[in-house]
C-alpha positions as CSV (number, residue, x, y, z in Angstrom):
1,X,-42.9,34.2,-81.5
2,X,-41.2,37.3,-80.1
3,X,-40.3,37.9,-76.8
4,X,-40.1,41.5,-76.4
5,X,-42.9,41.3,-73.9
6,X,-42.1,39.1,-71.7
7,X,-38.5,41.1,-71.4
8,X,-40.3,44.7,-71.0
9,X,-42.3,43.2,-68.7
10,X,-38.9,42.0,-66.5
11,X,-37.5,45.5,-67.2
12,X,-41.0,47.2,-66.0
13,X,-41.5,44.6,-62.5
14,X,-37.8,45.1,-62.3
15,X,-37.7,49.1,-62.0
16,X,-40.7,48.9,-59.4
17,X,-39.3,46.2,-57.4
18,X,-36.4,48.7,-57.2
19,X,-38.0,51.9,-56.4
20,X,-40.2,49.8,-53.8
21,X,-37.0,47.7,-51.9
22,X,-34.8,51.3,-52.2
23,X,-37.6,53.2,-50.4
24,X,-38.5,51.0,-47.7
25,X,-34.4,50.7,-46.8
26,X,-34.1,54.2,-46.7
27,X,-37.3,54.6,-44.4
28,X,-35.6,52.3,-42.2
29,X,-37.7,49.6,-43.0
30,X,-34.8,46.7,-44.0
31,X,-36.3,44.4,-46.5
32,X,-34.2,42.0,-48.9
33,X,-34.8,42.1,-53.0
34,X,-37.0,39.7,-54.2
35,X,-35.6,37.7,-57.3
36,X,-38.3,35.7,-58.9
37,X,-42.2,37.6,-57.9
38,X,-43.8,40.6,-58.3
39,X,-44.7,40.6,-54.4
40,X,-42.4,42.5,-51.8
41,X,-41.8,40.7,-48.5
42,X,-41.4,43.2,-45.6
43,X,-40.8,42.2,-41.6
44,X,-43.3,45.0,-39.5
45,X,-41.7,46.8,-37.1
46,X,-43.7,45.2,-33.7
47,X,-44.6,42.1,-35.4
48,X,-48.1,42.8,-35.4
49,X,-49.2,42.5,-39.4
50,X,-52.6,43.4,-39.1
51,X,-51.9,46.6,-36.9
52,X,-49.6,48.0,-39.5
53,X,-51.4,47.2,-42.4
54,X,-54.5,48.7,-40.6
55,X,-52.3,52.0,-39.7
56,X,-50.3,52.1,-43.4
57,X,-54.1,52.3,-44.8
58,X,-55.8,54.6,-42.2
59,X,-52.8,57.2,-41.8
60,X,-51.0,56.7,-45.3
61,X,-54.1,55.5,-47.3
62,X,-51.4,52.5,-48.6
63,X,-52.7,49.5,-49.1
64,X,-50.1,46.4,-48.4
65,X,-51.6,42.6,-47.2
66,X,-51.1,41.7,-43.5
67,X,-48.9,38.1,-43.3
68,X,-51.2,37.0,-41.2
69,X,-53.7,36.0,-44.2
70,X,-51.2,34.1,-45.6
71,X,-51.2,31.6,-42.4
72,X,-49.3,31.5,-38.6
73,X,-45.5,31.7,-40.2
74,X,-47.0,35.2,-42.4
75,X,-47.1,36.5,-38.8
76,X,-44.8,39.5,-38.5
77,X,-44.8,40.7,-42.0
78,X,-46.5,42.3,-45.1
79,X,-47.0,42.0,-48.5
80,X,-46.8,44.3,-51.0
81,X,-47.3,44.1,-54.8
82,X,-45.7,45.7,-57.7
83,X,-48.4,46.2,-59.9
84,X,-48.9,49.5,-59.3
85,X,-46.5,52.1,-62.1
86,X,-43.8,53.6,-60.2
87,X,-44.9,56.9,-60.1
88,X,-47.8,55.5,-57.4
89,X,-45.1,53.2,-55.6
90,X,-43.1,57.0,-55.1
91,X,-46.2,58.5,-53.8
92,X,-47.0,55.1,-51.6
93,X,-43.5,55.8,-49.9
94,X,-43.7,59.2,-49.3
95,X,-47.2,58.8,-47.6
96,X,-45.3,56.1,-45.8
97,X,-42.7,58.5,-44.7
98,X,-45.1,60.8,-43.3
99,X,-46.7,58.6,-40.8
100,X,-43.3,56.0,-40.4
């Protein structure tokens, strides 16, 4: 059968995984592109997951997943998911900005 889903689904995951990794660069937040998930991978600035994930949602009303839940190595990062449309992952990081 066709296709055509599965590759406007690439392009779609693809433009948010952009928007996402370009915005938290230029906030000064250095975080590599993933190549193959629709999760983004970001080191916390102090190392303590749960303290910024707790401060992203109480002072920029983002939600992003502490490493820590993932196990001891998740330690010092957070997660963030692109299945949000981009418009909300542009808003996300200009929250972000306000409080970073």
């Amino acid at each position: 059968s066709s296709q055509e889903c599965v590759m406007e689904n690439l392009r779609i995951y693809g433009e948010r995984r952009e928007v996402l990794v370009n915005g938290l660069n230029r906030l000064g937040m250095p975080c590599k592109k993933p190549m193959a998930t629709f999760y983004v991978w970001l080191k916390v600035p102090g190392g303590d997951s749960m303290e910024f994930a707790n401060m992203l949602l109480e002072k920029a009303a983002v939600v992003c997943t502490p490493g820590i839940g993932f196990g001891e190595h998740g330690e010092g990062y957070a997660r963030f998911a692109l299945t949000q449309p981009v418009a909300r992952i542009r808003e996300a990081l200009d929250r972000m900005e306000k409080v970073l």
